[in-house]
N, CA, C and O atoms as CSV, one atom per row, in Angstrom:
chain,resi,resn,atom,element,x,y,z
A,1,UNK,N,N,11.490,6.743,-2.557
A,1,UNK,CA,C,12.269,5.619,-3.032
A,1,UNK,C,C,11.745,5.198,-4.388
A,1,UNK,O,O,10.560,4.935,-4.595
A,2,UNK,N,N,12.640,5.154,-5.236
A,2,UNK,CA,C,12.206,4.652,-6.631
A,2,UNK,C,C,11.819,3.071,-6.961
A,2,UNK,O,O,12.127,2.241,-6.105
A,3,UNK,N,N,11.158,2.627,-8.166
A,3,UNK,CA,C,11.216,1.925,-7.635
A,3,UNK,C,C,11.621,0.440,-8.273
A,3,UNK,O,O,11.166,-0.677,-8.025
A,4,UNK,N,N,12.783,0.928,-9.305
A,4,UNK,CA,C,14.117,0.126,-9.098
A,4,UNK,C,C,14.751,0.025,-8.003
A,4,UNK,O,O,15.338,-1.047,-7.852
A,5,UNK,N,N,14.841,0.829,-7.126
A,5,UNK,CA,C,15.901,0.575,-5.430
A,5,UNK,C,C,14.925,-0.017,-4.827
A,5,UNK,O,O,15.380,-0.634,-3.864
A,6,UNK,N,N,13.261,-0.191,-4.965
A,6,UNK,CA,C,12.826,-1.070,-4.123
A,6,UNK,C,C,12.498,-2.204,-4.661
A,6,UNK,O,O,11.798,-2.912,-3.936
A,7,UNK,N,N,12.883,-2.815,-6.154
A,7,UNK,CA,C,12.876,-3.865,-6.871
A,7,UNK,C,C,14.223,-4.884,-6.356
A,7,UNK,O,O,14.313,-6.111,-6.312
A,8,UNK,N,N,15.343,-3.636,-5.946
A,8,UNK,CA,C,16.760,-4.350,-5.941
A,8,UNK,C,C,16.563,-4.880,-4.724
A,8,UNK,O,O,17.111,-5.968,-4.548
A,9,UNK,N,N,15.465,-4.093,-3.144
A,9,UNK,CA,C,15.803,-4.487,-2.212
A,9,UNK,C,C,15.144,-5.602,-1.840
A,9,UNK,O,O,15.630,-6.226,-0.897
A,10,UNK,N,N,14.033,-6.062,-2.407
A,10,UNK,CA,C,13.105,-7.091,-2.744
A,10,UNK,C,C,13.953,-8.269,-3.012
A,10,UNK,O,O,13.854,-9.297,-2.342
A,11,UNK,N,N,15.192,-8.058,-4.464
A,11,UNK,CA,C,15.200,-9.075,-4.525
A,11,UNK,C,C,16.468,-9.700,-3.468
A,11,UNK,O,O,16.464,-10.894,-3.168
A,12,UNK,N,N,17.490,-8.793,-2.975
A,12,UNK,CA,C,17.960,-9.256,-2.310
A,12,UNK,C,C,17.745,-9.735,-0.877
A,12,UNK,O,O,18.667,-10.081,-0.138
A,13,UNK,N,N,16.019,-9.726,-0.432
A,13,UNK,CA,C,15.810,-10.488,0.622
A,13,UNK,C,C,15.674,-11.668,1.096
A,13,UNK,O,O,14.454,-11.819,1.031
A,14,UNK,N,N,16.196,-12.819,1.626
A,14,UNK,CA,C,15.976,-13.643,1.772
A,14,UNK,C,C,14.343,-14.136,2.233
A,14,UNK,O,O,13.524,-13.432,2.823
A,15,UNK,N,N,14.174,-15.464,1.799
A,15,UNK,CA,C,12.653,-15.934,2.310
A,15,UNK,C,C,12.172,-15.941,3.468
A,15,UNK,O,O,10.968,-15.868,3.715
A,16,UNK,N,N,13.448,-16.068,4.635
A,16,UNK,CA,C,12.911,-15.788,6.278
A,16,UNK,C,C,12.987,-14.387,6.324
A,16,UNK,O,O,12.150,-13.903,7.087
A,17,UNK,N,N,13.484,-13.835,5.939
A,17,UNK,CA,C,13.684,-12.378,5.904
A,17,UNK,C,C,12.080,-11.849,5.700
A,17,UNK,O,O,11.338,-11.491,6.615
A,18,UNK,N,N,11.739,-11.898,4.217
A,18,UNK,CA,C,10.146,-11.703,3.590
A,18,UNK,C,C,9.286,-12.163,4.789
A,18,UNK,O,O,8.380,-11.448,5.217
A,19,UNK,N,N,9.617,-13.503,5.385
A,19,UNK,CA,C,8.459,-14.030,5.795
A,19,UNK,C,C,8.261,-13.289,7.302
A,19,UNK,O,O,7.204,-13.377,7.926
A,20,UNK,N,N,9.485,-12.517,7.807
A,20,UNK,CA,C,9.347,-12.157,8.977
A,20,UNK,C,C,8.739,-10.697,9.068
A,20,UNK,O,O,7.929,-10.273,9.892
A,21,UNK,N,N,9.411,-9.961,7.887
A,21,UNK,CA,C,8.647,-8.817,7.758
A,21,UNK,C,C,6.804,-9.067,7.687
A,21,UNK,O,O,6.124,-8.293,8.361
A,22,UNK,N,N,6.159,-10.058,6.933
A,22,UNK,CA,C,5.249,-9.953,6.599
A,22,UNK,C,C,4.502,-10.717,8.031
A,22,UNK,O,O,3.316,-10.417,8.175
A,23,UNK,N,N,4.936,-11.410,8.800
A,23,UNK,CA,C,4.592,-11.529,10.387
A,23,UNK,C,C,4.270,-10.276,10.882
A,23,UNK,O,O,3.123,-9.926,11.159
A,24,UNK,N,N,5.729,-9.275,11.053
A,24,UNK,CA,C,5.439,-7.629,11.708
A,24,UNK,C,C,4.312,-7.393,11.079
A,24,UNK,O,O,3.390,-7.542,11.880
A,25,UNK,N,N,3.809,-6.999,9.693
A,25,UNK,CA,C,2.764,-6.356,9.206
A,25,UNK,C,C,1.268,-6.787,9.393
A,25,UNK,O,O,0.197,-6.191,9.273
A,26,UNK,N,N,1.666,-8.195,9.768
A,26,UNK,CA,C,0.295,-8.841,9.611
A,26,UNK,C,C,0.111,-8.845,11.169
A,26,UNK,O,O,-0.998,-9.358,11.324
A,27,UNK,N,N,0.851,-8.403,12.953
A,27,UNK,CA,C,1.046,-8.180,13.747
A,27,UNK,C,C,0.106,-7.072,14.141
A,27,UNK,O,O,-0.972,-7.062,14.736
A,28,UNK,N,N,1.132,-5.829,13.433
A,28,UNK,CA,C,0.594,-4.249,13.540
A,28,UNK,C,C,-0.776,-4.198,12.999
A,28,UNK,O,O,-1.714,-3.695,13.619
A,29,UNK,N,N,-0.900,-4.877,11.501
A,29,UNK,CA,C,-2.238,-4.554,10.810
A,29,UNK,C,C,-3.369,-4.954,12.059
A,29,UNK,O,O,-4.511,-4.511,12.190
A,30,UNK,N,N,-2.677,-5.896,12.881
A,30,UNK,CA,C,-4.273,-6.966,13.975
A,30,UNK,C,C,-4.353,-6.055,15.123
A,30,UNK,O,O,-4.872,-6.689,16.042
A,31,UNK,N,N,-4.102,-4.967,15.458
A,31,UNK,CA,C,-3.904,-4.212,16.514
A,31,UNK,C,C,-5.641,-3.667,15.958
A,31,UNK,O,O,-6.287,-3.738,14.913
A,32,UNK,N,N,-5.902,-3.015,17.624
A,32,UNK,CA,C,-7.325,-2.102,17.315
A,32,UNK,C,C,-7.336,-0.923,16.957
A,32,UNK,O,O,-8.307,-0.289,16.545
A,33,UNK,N,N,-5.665,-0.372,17.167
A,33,UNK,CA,C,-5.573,0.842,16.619
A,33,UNK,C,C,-5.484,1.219,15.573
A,33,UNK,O,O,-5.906,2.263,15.075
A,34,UNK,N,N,-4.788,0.202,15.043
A,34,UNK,CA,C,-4.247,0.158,13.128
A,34,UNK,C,C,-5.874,-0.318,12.361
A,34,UNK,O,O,-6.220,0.445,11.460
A,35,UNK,N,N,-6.784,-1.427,12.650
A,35,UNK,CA,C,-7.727,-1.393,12.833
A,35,UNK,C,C,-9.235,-0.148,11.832
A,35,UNK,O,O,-10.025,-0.089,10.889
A,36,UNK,N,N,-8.491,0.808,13.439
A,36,UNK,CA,C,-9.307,2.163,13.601
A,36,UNK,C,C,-8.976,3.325,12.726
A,36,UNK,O,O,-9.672,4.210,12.228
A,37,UNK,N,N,-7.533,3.015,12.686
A,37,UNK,CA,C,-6.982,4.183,11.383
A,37,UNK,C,C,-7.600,3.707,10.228
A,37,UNK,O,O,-8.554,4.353,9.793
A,38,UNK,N,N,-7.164,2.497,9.537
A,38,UNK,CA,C,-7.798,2.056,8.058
A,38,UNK,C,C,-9.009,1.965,7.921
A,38,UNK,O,O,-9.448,1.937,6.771
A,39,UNK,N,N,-9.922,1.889,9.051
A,39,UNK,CA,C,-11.094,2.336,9.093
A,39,UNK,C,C,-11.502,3.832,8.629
A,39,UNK,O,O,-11.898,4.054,7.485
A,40,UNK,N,N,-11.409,4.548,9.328
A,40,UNK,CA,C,-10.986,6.072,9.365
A,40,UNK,C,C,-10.383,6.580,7.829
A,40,UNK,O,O,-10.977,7.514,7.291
A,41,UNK,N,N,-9.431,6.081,7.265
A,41,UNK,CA,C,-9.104,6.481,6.089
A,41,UNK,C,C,-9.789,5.890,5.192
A,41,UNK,O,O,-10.033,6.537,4.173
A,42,UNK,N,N,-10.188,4.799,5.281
A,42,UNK,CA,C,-11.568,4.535,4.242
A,42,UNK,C,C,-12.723,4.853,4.211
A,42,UNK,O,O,-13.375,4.652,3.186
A,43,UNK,N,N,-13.025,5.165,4.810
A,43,UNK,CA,C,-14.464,6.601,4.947
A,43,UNK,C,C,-14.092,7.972,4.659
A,43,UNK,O,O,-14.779,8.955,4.382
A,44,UNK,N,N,-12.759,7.793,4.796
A,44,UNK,CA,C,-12.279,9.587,4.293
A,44,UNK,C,C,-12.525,9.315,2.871
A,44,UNK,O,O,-13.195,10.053,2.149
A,45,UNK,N,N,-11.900,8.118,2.461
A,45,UNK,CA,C,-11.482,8.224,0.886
A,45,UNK,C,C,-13.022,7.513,-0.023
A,45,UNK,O,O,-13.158,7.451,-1.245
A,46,UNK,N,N,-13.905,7.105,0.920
A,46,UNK,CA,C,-15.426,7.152,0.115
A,46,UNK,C,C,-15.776,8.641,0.112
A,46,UNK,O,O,-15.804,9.315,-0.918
A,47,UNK,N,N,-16.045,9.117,1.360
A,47,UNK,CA,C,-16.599,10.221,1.261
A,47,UNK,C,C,-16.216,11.347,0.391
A,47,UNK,O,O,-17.052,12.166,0.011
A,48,UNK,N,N,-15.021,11.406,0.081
A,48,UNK,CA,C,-13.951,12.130,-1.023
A,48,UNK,C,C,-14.800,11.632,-2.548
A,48,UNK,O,O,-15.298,12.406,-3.366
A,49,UNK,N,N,-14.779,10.214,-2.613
A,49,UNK,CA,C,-15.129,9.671,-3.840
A,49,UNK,C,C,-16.614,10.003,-4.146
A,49,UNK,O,O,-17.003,10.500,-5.203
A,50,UNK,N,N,-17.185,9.757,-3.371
A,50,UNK,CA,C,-18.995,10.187,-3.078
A,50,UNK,C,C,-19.319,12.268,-3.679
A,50,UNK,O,O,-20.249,12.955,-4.102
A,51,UNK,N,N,-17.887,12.426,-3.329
A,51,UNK,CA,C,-18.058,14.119,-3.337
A,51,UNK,C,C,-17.708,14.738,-4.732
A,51,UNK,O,O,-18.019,15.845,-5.171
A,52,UNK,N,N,-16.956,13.701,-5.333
A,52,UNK,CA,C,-16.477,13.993,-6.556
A,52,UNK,C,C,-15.322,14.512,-6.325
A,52,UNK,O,O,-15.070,15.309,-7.228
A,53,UNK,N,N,-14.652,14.467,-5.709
A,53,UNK,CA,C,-13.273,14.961,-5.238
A,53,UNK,C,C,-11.872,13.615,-6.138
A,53,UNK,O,O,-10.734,14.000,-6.407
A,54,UNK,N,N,-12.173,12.707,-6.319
A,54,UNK,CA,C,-11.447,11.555,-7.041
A,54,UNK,C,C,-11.005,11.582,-8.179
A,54,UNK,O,O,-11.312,12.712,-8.559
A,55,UNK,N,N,-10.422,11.031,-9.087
A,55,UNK,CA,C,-10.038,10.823,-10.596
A,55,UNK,C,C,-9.866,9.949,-10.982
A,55,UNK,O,O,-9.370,9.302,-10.061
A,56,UNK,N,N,-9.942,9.186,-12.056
A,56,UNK,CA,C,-9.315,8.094,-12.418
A,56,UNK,C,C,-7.740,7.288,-12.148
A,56,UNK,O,O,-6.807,7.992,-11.764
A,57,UNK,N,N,-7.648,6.656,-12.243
A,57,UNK,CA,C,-5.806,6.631,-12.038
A,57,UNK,C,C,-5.658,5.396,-13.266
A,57,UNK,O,O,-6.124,4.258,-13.205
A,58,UNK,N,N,-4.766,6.078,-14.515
A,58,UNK,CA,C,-4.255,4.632,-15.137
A,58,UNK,C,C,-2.828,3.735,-14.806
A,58,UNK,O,O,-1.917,4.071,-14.048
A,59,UNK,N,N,-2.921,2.668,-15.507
A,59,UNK,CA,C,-1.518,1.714,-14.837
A,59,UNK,C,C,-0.957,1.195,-16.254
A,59,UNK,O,O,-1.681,0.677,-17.104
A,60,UNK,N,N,0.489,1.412,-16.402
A,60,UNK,CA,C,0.934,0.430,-17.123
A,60,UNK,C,C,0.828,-0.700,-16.949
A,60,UNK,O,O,0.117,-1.129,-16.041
A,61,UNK,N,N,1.594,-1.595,-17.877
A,61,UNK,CA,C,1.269,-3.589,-17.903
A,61,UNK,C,C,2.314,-3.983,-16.543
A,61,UNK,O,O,2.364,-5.096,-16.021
A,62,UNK,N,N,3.195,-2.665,-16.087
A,62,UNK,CA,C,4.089,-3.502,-15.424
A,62,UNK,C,C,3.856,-2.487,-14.120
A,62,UNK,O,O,4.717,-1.913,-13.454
A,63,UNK,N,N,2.209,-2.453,-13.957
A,63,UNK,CA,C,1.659,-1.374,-12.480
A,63,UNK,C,C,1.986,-0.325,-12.393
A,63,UNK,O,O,1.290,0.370,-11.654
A,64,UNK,N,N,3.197,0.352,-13.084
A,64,UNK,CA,C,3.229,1.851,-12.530
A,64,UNK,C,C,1.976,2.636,-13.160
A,64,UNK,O,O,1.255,2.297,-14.099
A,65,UNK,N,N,1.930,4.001,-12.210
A,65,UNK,CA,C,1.045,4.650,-12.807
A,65,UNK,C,C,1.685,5.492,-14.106
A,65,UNK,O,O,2.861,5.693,-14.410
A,66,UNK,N,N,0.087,6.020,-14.931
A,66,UNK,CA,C,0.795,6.314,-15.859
A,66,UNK,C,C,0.386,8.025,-15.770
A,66,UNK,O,O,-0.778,8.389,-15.597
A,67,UNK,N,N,1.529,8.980,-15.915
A,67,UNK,CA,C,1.292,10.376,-15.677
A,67,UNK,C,C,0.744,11.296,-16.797
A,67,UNK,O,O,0.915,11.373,-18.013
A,68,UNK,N,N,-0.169,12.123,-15.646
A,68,UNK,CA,C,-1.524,12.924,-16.837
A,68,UNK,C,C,-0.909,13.222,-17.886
A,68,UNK,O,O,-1.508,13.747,-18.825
């Protein structure tokens, strides 16, 4: 998804809308399983970084990344 189509779908959400999605996320994120994964992938992605396996990443002023 690009991400003008996810700028457009942003803005056409309403505020209970936003606020309910971000309930689900903040729901799933409190689970022990979800938890255990982001756990798990953040030790993948030190140990990656620790290994030299990483790169820099730059950002334009308006967050996208910017390509090698």
């Amino acid at each position: 998804m690009g991400a003008e189509m996810m700028s457009d779908e942003t803005e056409s959400e309403t505020e209970e809308e936003i606020e309910a999605d971000n309930a689900r996320w903040d729901a799933l994120m409190a689970t022990d399983e979800a938890q255990n994964l982001l756990e798990k992938m953040a030790n993948e992605a030190l140990a990656e970084y620790h290994a030299g396996k990483t790169r820099p990443m730059a950002f334009t002023a308006d967050g996208r990344i910017v390509p090698e």
